[in-house]
Structures are given as structure tokens and as C-alpha cells.
N, C-alpha and C positions, 0 to 999 in steps of 0.2 A: 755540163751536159749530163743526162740520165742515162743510169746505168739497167743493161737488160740482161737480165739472168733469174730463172726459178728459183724463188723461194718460198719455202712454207713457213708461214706466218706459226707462232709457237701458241700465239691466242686463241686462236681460229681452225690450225689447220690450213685453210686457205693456202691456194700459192699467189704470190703474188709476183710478177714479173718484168715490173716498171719500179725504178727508184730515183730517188731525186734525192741532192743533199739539200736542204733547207737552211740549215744554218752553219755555219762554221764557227768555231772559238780555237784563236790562236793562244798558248800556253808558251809564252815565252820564258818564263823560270823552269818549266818543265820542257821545254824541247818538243810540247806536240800538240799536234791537231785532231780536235775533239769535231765528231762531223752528225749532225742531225739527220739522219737517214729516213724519207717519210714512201715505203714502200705500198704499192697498189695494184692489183687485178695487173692494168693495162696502164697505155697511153691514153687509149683514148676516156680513159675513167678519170684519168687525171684532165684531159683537158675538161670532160663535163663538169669539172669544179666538184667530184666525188671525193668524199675523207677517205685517206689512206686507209687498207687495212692495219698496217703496221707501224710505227713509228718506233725508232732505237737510236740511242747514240753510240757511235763507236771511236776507239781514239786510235789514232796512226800517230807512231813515233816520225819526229822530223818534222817542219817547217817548212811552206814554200818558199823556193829562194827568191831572191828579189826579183820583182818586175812581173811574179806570175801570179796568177789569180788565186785566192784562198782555196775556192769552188772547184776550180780548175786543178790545183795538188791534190783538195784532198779525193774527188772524183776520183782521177789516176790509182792515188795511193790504194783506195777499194776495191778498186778491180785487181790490185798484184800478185800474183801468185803466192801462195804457203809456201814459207820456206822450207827446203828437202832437208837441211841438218840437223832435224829430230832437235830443236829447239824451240821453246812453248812460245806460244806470245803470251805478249803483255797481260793482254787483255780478250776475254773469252771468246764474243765475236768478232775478233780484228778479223779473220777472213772470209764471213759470211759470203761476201761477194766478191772475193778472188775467182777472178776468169772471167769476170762480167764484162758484158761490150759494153762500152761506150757510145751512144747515141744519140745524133741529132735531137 
């Protein structure tokens, strides 16, 4: 399901405020999930079949567990909060979209 929360696109400027994950790549040597985030204006830009303003990947530590959707982890995993113990992530925009709703 797509995630909503403003973002300003780093190309453009642009905010854009509908995000989808596109693809997933599970890393099972490495323990994580890489997610194809193809960020746009709106909803309804994406349904006119509009190119994303933005497209990025981002990688979230951990695996969905069994029986749960790839799409469905790593959705979650993007919306999760920054963690508060002043410890860096991984990875530069792992929480772009921490706080983001979840949506139909």
C-alpha cells in the first residue's frame, strides 16, 4: 500500500506526496531489504499513468518474516520512526519517510 507524506524531491525541488514501492530485493547474506521507492505529486498522477517525480532506493535492515508480503514489510519498515538513541542509520535516507501514513 502507498505511502503519504511530503516530500521534496532533491531534483526538482518538487514536493511530492504519494509513494509507492516498486520493487523489493530481498538480501538474505545481508539481512535486508532494498525497496524501490517511485515518489509523485499525488494519487491521482499516479493513477493518470504520470512518471514519478522521483525514484530512490532505500535499504531497511531485517527481512519480512514468513508468510508476510515483501511489499507489505518493507511499506511498514518506511514509515517507522527515527530512532531517539542518537544512533546513525545505515544508510543516508533510511528515514525519508518515517511517519508516513499508510494508504489505501
Amino acid at each position: 500500500m502507498p505511502l503519504q507524506k511530503d516530500y521534496v524531491t532533491p531534483a526538482t525541488g518538487a514536493t511530492a506526496s504519494y509513494h509507492v514501492a516498486q520493487q523489493v530485493t530481498l538480501d538474505g547474506a545481508g539481512q535486508n531489504t532494498s525497496v524501490s521507492v517511485a515518489s509523485y505529486l499525488n494519487a491521482d498522477m499516479r493513477a493518470a499513468g504520470k512518471a514519478p517525480l522521483y525514484t530512490q532506493q532505500i535499504i531497511v535492515d531485517g527481512l519480512p518474516p514468513d508468510g508476510q508480503s515483501a511489499f507489505t514489510y518493507a511499506e511498514e519498515q518506511l514509515a517507522v520512526a527515527n530512532t531517539t538513541d542518537g544512533a546513525m542509520p545505515t544508510y543516508a535516507n533510511r528515514f525519508v519517510f518515517a511517519g508516513a501514513e499508510i494508504v489505501a
